[in-house]
C-alpha positions as CSV (number, residue, x, y, z in Angstrom):
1,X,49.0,62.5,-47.1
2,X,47.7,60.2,-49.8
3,X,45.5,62.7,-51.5
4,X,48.7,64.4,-51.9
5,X,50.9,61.9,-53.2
6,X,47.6,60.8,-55.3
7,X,47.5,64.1,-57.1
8,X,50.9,64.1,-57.6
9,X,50.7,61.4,-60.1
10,X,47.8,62.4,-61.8
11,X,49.7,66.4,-62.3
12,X,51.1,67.0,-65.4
13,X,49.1,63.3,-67.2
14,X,48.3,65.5,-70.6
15,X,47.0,63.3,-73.4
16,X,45.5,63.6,-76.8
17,X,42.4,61.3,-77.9
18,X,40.7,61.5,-81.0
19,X,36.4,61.2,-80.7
20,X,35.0,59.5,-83.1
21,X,31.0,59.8,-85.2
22,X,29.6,58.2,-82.1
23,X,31.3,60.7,-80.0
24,X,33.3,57.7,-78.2
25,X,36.5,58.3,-77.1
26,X,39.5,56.1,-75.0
27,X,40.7,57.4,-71.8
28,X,44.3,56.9,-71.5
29,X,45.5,53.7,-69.6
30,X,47.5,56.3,-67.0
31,X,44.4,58.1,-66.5
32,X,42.5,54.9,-66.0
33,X,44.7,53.3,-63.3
34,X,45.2,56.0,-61.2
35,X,41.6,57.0,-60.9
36,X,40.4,53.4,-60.8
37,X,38.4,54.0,-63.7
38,X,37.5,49.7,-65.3
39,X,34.6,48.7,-67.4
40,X,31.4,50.1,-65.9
41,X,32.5,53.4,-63.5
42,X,29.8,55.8,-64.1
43,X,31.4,58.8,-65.2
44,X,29.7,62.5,-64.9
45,X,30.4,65.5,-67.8
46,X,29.8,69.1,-67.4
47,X,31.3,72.1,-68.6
48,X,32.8,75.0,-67.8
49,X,33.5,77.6,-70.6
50,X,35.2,75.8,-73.0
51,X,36.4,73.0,-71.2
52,X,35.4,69.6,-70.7
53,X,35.0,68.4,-66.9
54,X,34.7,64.4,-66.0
55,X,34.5,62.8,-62.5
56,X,34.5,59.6,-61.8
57,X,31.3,59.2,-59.6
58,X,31.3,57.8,-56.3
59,X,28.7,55.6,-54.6
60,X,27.7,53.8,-57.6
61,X,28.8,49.8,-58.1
62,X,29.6,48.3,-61.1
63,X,28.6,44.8,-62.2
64,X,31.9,43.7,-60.8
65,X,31.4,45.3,-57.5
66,X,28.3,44.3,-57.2
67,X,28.8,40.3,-57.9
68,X,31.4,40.6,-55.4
69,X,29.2,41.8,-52.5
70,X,26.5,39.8,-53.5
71,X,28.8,36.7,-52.6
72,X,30.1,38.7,-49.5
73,X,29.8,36.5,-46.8
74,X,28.7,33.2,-48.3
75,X,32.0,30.9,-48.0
76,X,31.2,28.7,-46.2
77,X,34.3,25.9,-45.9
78,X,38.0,25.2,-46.4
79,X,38.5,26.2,-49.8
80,X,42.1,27.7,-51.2
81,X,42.0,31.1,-52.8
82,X,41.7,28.9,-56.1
83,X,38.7,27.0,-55.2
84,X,37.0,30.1,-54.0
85,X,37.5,32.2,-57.6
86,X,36.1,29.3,-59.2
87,X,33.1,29.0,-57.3
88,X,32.1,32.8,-57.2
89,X,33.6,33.6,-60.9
90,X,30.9,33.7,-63.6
């Protein structure tokens, strides 16, 4: 069921991006969000034909996952949910 309704609002997302002389290129904000693609996800390329394939690789933390279980089980007190971003933010 949520695969489903997952796909269904990634159908019909068709955008246009330009690359540029470093071969950089922005992936749309839509495309972003619904795949939970933020700073670091390790994407893979291939091909197939003429067309470009990109999957977001599972399995792999980013920096941002990975502070967060490195702090995983360390609070230790009666802090609010303030005191506790402040403590484990860098």
């Amino acid at each position: 069921m949520f695969f489903h309704r997952f796909r269904e609002r990634l159908e019909g997302i068709m955008k246009k991006t330009v690359v540029t002389h470093k071969g950089k290129t922005t992936i749309p904000i839509k495309i972003r969000r619904a795949l939970g693609i933020v700073p670091g996800t390790v994407l893979e390329w291939s091909t197939q034909g003429n067309v470009i394939v990109v999957r977001k690789k599972t399995g792999v933390l980013n920096e941002v996952q990975k502070h967060i279980r490195s702090r995983a089980g360390t609070w230790k007190g009666k802090l609010s949910g303030i005191g506790l971003l402040r403590r484990t933010r860098p």
